[in-house]
N, C-alpha and C positions, 0 to 999 in steps of 0.2 A: 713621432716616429723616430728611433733611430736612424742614425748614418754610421755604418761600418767601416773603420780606415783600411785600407785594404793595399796594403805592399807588396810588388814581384820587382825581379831586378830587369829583365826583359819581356817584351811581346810575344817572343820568339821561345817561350821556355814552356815546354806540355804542362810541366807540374806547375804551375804558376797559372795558369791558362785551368788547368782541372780546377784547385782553388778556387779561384776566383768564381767560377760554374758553382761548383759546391754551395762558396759563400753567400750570392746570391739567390739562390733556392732556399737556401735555411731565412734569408732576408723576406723574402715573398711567401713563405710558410707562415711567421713570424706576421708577417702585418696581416696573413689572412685571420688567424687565429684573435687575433688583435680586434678586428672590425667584427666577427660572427662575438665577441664578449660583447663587446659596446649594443651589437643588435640584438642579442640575448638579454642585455640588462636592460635595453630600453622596452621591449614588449614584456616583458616582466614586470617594469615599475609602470606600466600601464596599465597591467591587467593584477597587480596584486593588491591584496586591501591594506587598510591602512592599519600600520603597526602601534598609530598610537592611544597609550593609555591614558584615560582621563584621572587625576589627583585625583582622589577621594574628598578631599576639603571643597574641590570642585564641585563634583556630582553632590555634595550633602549640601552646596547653594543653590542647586538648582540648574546648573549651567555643563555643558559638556565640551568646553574645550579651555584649556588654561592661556594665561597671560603669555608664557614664554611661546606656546605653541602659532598664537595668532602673529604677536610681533617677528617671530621665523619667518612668516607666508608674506608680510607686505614687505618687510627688509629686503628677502630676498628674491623677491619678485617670483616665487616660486608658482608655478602654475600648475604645477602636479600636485602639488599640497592642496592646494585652492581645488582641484580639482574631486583630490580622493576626499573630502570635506562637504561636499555637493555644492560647491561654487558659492557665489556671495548668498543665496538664497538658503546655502546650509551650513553658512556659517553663520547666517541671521537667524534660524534657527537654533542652533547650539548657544548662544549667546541669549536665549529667552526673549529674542528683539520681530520685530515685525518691519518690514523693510516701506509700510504703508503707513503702519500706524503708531510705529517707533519704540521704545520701552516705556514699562508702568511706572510711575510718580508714587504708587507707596511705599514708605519711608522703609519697612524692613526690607523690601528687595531691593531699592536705593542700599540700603547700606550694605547686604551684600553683593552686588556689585563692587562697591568702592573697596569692602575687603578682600576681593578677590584680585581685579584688576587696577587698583589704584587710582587718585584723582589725579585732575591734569594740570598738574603745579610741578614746578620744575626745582628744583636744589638750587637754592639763593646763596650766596657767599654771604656770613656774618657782616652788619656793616663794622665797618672802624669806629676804635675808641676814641678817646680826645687824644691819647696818648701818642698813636699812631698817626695820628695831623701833627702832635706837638715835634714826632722823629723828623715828618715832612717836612716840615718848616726849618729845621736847623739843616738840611740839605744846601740850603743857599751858597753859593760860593764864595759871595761877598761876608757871609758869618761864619765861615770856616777860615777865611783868613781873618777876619777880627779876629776866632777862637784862640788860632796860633797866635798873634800878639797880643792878645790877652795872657797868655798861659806864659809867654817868653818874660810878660814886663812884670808878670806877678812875681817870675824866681828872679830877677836883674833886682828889683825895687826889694823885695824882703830881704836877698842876700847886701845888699847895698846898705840900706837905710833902716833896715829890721823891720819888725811887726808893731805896730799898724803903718805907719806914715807909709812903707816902701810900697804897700798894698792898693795905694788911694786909685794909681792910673790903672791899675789892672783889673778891680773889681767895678770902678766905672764902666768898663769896656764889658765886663763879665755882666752888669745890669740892662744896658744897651741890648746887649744879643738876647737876654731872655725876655728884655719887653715885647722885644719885635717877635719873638717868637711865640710866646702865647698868646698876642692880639691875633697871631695870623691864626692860628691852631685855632682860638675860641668862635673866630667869625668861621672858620671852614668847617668846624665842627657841627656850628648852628645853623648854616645851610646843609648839610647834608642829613640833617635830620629832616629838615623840610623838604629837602627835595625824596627823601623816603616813603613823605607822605604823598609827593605829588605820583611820586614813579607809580603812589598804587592808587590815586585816581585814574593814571595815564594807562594803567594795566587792568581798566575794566572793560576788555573788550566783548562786546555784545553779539550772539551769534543768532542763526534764526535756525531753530531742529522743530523736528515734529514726535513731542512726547504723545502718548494714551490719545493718538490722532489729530492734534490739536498742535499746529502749527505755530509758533510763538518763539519770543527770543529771553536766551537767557545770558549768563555770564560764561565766558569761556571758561572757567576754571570750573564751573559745573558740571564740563561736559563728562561721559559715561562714555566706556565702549557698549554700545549697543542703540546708543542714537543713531538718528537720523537725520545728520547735516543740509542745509543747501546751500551750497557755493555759489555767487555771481562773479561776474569779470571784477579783479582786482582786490578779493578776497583773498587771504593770505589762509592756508592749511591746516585749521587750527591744531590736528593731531590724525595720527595716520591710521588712513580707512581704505574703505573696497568702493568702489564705483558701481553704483544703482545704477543711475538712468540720467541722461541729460544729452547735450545738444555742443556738437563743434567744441569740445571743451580741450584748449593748450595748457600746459601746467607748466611756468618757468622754472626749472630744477635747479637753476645756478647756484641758489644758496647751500646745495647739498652735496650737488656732484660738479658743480663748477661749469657746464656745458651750457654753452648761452644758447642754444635749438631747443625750443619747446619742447614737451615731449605730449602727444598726441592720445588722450586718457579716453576708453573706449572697454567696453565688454571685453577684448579681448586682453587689452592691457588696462588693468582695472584697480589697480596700486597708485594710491595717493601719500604722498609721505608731509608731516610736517614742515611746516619752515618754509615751503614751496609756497608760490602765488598762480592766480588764476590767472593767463592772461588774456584768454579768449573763453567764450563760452560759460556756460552754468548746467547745475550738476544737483544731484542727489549723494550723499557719500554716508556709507556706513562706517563709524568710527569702531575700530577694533583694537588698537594700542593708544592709551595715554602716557601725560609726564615724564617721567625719566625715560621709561621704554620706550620710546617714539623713537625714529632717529632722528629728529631734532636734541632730542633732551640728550642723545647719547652725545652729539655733538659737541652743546655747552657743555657738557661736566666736562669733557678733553681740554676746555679753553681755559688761558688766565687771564687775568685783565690786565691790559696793557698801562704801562704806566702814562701821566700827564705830559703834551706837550711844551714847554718852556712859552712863554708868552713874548710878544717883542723888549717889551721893557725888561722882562727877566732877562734877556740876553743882554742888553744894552748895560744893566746893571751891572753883569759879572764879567761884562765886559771891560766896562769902565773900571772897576775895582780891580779885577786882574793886572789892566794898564798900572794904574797908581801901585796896585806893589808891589808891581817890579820894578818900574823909575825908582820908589821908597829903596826897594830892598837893593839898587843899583848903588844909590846914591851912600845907603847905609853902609852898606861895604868899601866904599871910598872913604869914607871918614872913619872908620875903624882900619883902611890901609893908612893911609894920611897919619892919625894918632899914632899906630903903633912907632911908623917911622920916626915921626918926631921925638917919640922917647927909646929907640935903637941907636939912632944919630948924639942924639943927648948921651947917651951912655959908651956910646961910642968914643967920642969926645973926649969923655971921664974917665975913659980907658976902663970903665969896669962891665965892660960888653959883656965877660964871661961871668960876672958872678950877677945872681937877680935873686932877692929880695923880696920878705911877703909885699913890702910898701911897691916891689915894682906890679907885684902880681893884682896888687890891688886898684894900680890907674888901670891897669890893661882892663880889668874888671867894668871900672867906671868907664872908658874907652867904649865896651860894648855895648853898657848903659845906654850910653847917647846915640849906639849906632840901633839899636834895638828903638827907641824916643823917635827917631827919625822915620820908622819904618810904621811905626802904630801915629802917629802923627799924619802920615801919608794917607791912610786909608781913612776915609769919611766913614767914623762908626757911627754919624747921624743920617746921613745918607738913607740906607733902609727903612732907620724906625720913621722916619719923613715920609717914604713912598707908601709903606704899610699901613700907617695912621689915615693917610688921603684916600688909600684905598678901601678900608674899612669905613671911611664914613661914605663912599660914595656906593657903597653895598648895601648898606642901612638906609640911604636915600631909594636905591632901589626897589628894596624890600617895600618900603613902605608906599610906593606905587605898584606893588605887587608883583614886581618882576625878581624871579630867583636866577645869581647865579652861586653857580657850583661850587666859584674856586676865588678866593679872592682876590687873584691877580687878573684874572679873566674879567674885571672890570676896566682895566686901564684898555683893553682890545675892547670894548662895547663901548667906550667913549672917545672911542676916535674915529667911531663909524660916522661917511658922510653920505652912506644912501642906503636906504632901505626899498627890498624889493617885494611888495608883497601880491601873494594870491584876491584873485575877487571871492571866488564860490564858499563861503565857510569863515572868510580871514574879515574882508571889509564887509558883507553881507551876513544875513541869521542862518545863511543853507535852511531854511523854513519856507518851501515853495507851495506859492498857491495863484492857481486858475483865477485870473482877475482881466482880461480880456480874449476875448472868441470872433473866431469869422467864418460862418459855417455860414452854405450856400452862400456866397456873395455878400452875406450881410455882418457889419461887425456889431457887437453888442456887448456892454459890462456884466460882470458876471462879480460881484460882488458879496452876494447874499442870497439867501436863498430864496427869495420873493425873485428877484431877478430871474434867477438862474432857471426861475419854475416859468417867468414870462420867455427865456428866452429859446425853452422847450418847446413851449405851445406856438410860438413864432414858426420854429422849423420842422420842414415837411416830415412826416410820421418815417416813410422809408429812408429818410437824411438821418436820423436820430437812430435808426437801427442800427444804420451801419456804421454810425460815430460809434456808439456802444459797444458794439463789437471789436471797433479795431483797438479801443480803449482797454477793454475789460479782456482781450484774447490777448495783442499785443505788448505785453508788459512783464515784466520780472518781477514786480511786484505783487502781491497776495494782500486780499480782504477775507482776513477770519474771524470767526467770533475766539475771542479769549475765556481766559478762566470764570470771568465773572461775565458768561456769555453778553459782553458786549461787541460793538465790531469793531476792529480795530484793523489798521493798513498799513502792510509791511512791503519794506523797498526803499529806493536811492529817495530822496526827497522830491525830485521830478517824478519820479514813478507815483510816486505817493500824490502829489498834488493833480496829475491827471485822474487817478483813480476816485480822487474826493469829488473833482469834478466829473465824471460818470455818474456815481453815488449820486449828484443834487440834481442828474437828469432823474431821476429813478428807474437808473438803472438797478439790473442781481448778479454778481460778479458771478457767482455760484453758478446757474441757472447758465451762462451766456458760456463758462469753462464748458460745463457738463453735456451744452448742446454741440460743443463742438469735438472734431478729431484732429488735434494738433498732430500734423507730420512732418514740419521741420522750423526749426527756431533757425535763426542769425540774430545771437546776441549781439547785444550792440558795442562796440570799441569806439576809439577816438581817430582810428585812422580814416574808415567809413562814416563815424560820425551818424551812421542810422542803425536802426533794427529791423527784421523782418521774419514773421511768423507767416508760413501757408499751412490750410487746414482743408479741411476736406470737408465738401459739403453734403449733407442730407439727398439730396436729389439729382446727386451724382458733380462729378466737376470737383476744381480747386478754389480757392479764394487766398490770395496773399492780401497782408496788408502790413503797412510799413509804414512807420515813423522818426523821424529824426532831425536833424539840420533844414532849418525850412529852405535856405540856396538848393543846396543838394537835393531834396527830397522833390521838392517844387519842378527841377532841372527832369526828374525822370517821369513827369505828370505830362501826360499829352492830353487828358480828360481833367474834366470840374464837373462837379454836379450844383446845378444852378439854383435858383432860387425856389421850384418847383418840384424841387427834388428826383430831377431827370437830369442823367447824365451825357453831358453837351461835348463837345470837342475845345478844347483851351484853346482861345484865339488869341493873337494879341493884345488885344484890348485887354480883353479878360487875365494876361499873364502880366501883364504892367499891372493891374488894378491890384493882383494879389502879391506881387514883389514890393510895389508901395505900401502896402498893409503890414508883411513883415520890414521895411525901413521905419514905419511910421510905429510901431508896437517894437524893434530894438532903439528908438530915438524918446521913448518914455524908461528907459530901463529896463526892459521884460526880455524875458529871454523867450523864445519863439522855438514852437513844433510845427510843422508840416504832417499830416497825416493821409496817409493814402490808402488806396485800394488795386484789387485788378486780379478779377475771375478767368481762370484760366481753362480753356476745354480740355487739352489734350490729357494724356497721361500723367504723372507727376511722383516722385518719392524723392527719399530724404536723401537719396546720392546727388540728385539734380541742384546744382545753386538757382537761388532764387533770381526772378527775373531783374535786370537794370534799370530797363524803359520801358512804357504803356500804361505807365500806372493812373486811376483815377484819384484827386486832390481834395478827399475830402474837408477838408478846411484847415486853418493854423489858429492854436490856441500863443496868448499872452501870459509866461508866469512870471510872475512877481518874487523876487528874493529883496528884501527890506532890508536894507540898511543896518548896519547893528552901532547901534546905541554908541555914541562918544564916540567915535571913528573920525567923522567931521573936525572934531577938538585935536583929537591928534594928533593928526594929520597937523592943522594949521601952527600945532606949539611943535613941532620935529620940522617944518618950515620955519618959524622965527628960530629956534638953535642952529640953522642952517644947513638941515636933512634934507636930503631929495627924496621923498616918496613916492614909489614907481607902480603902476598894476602891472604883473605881468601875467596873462590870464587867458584860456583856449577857448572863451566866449565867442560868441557875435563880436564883428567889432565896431559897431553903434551899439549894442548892447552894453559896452567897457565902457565906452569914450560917455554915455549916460551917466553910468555910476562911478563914475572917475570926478566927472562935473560934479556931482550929487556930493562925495566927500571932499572934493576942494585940491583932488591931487592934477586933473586936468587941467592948467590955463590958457589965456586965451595964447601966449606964445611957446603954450608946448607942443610938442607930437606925439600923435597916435599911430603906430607903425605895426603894419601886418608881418610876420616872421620869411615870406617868402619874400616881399621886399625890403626886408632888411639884409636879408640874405645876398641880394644883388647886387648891395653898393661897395662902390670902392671902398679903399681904403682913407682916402683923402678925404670921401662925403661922409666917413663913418665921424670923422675926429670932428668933422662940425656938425651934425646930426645927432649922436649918442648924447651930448651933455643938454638936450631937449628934451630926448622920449621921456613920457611923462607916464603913455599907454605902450606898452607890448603886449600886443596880439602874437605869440606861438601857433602853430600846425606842425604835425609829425613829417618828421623829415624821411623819406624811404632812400635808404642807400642802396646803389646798385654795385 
């Protein structure tokens, strides 16, 4: 809206007073006519159809909306677009896609596809030549001043002593700089070809879509606008789609728009963009822009890469040399004051002050010789090719225990490390989790094999086993499908995965236990609750939640067990000691422990309601085993005799840590194993005798108020 400036020179003056009345009425004219366009164009762009025309190269692929037209609608979060389109279900349509049963696998409509809409590969910067490490490398400050006395002692010495002799100090200095500069160039060179190759093992990332109905994972760079994504908590976005169907789903946006507030992804707002992460909930997404057109990809291409930080010793070095030549070039100039004086005074003396001579011009010459000597003298041109050399063989040493780095200076910073901090789940363990102890109805039992697994079926009661399978087989984010080569195969986090194996050796049908039920509300699982919980609606009327997670936590919201008999009892004491011993006694073997529950509910129930706290029934806690990975132990004890400290720092159980801490050798018997909320507690004064202990850190999320 406008604001009118509006001048009178008094209160008191009619025409001034008329004005102003005038003014004001054309002002409220003006904003009537203003708000009936905006309410004229908005029931118009309600009720009008859509203007747009399909390419022809489009429609003759098969497809009725183009690439520019789809990446318009999630960019700009437009909803009337989305709308006059027939919402995600016609733009799943228009795309030849099935929002069930995902796009066809043959290879002609694959390929156009990719002609039409592009694959989802982003624009890579050429990498660098040798040549462009060999520029890098002569950046050194310490070889820029060599270069300068180089260059001064090569015209001092040829003008002095002629060609060759006057030559000798100044192409020394001139071979110096190129040794250390190609050694460095050849080793930076020969890592970053390597790491070219790693960056593209490291860039296989694996997605789970459902092509020609068939659930399965492929490579991100395969994916197609017209899949059908599924996202879990801490899945990153692989390229921007429309939201199907899913449950409590937050999407962190920060890496796009910078806003650290979730943003809350729903039917109604139903734009997922690239680059974003999940951080609550799971989802269905139809991919509708890849590669460059995402706004991820529009991002990178705006970016450059920022140049390398200097390393400590690089500092130290041009520090050091800086010092020396300026003392050098101090001191150089005092002896070329000093010299001239003593032949001004000399001639002075001689009384022929006023007349000079090629012979005078020629000490003054040699005068500068020695003050230029003084200055390339000062500066250590061994210095470098010293630190360069040491550093080049300790990259090779590297290399050859398979560790790449980048930059050959960024060795002397990885050998002065005196503690490494590492994760348990994936880093000192295989992340290959499997079902290897059970405590169902009061009883614990190994589960090893499948002879067991089948004795430890027919051990428990038929109604115990239903609704283990159920909460197993309902309860989970992971998927048992058949694959291409109709075998079955089980998709999910690795814990999801190793429950589900374990269902599968009861013989259970994951199939058959989905299809009987009516899921009506997920709580995917995070790390601040540390559980999950699924309620479903039952056949004969009523709810059924059931919930699994942190055996502490999960156990805490258990006021029922279901006993040996498979009738469900009231948890007594007795009974709540026997099962919190079970989970000490199965995290003091190494196993990481689930609690699983239940708890049928009468009343009403829908998906606006959160699921219940407390009253749950316990139906038993499983033991999973994550094994060790291979030479870990060795490591560990040769980064202790170099004099490393090796630390877990890991969101496990913490008897479950302080197991596999023992197990690799990074435990001792006078180290500490410390939970994050009491580390949190201690002073300052217990931290400085405490910290150079912990051996185990135990983290939990910290909630700020």
């Amino acid at each position: 809206m406008w604001i009118w400036p509006i001048y009178f020179s008094s209160f008191g003056d009619s025409k001034s007073t008329i004005d102003l009345k005038h003014t004001l009425q054309l002002e409220k004219f003006r904003v009537a006519v203003l708000v009936s366009q905006a309410a004229l164009q908005f029931i118009q762009g309600l009720s009008l159809p859509s203007e747009y025309t399909v390419p022809e190269e489009v429609k003759a692929a098969g497809f009725q909306i183009c690439a520019d037209e789809l990446g318009s609608i999630v960019e700009g979060h437009d909803v009337k677009k989305l709308k006059i389109h027939g919402g995600v279900e016609g733009i799943a349509e228009k795309l030849s896609t099935s929002t069930t049963n995902g796009i066809s696998i043959s290879a002609p409509l694959m390929n156009k596809r990719k002609e039409i809409y592009g694959i989802n590969k982003f624009d890579e910067t050429p990498p660098k030549g040798f040549w462009v490490f060999v520029w890098e490398a002569l950046q050194d400050t310490t070889l820029m001043i060599l270069g300068i006395c180089a260059l001064v002692s090569l015209i001092v010495g040829i003008t002095m002593e002629g060609w060759p002799k006057g030559a000798h100090d100044g192409l020394g200095i001139v071979a110096s700089i190129l040794l250390v500069v190609f050694v460095t160039a050849t080793s930076d060179y020969k890592q970053s070809l390597q790491f070219k190759d790693l960056d593209k093992e490291k860039k296989k990332i694996m997605i789970q879509v459902t092509r020609d109905g068939l659930r399965q994972k492929i490579s991100i760079y395969d994916l197609l606008p017209g899949d059908i994504v599924h996202l879990a908590i801490g899945d990153q976005v692989p390229a921007d789609g429309l939201f199907i169907s899913g449950f409590s789903v937050l999407i962190n946006e920060s890496s796009i728009s910078g806003e650290s507030e979730p943003a809350n992804i729903n039917e109604a707002n139903p734009f997922l963009l690239s680059g974003t992460k999940v951080q609550d909930g799971s989802c269905k997404m139809l991919v509708t822009t890849v590669g460059m057109r995402t706004q991820w990809g529009k991002l990178m291409a705006t970016l450059s890469e920022g140049g390398d930080d200097e390393t400590p010793l690089q500092v130290k070095l041009n520090g050091v040399a800086t010092i020396i030549g300026k003392i050098g070039l101090f001191f150089a100039v005092v002896t070329f004051a000093v010299l001239v004086q003593g032949l001004f005074n000399h001639k002075l003396q001689e009384g022929t002050h006023w007349n000079w001579s090629g012979d005078d011009a020629k000490k003054m010459l040699k005068f500068f010789a020695v003050a230029v000597t003084i200055v390339v003298v000062a500066v250590p041109e061994g210095l470098p090719l010293a630190v360069t050399l040491s550093l080049a063989f300790a990259m090779k040493k590297m290399m050859n225990d398979k560790a790449l780095v980048r930059h050959l200076a960024a060795c002397e910073t990885m050998g002065s490390s005196t503690t490494i901090c590492s994760d348990k789940t994936g880093t000192l363990t295989t992340n290959h989790m499997t079902v290897v102890k059970a405590c169902i109805c009061g009883e614990i039992k190994e589960v090893s094999g499948t002879d067991k697994s089948f004795n430890l079926g027919s051990a428990v009661p038929e109604c115990a086993v239903k609704i283990l399978l159920q909460s197993i087989f309902i309860n989970t984010g992971g998927e048992v499908v058949n694959n291409k080569d109709n075998k079955i195969e089980i998709l999910g986090t690795p814990t999801e995965t190793a429950l589900l194996e374990f269902g599968l050796l009861f013989g259970g049908d994951f199939q058959t236990e989905r299809l009987a039920s009516k899921i009506v509300k997920v709580e995917p699982f995070n790390s601040a609750k540390k559980k999950m919980g699924v309620a479903i609606e039952l056949p004969e009327g009523g709810f059924r939640v059931y919930c699994k997670g942190a055996s502490e936590i999960v156990l805490e919201a258990c006021d029922k067990v279901i006993d040996s008999n498979g009738n469900v009892v009231p948890l007594d004491e007795v009974s709540a000691n026997r099962l919190k011993s079970t989970i000490e006694q199965f995290a003091c073997e190494a196993l990481r422990t689930l609690c699983l529950a239940f708890m049928d509910i009468e009343s009403d129930f829908s998906a606006q309601n959160p699921l219940p706290l407390t009253g749950y029934t316990c139906i038993g806690i499983v033991g999973i085993k994550d094994p060790m990975r291979p030479g870990v132990k060795e490591s560990v004890a040769l980064c202790r005799a170099a004099g490393i400290t090796v630390r877990m720092v890991t969101g496990d159980n913490i008897n479950t840590a302080k197991a596999i801490a023992r197990e690799c050798g990074i435990l001792t018997d006078d180290g500490i194993a410390i939970e994050g909320p009491c580390f949190r507690e201690q002073t300052e004064d217990e931290l400085n005798k405490i910290v150079p202990k912990i051996q185990v850190h135990f983290y939990c999320q910290v909630t700020l108020s």
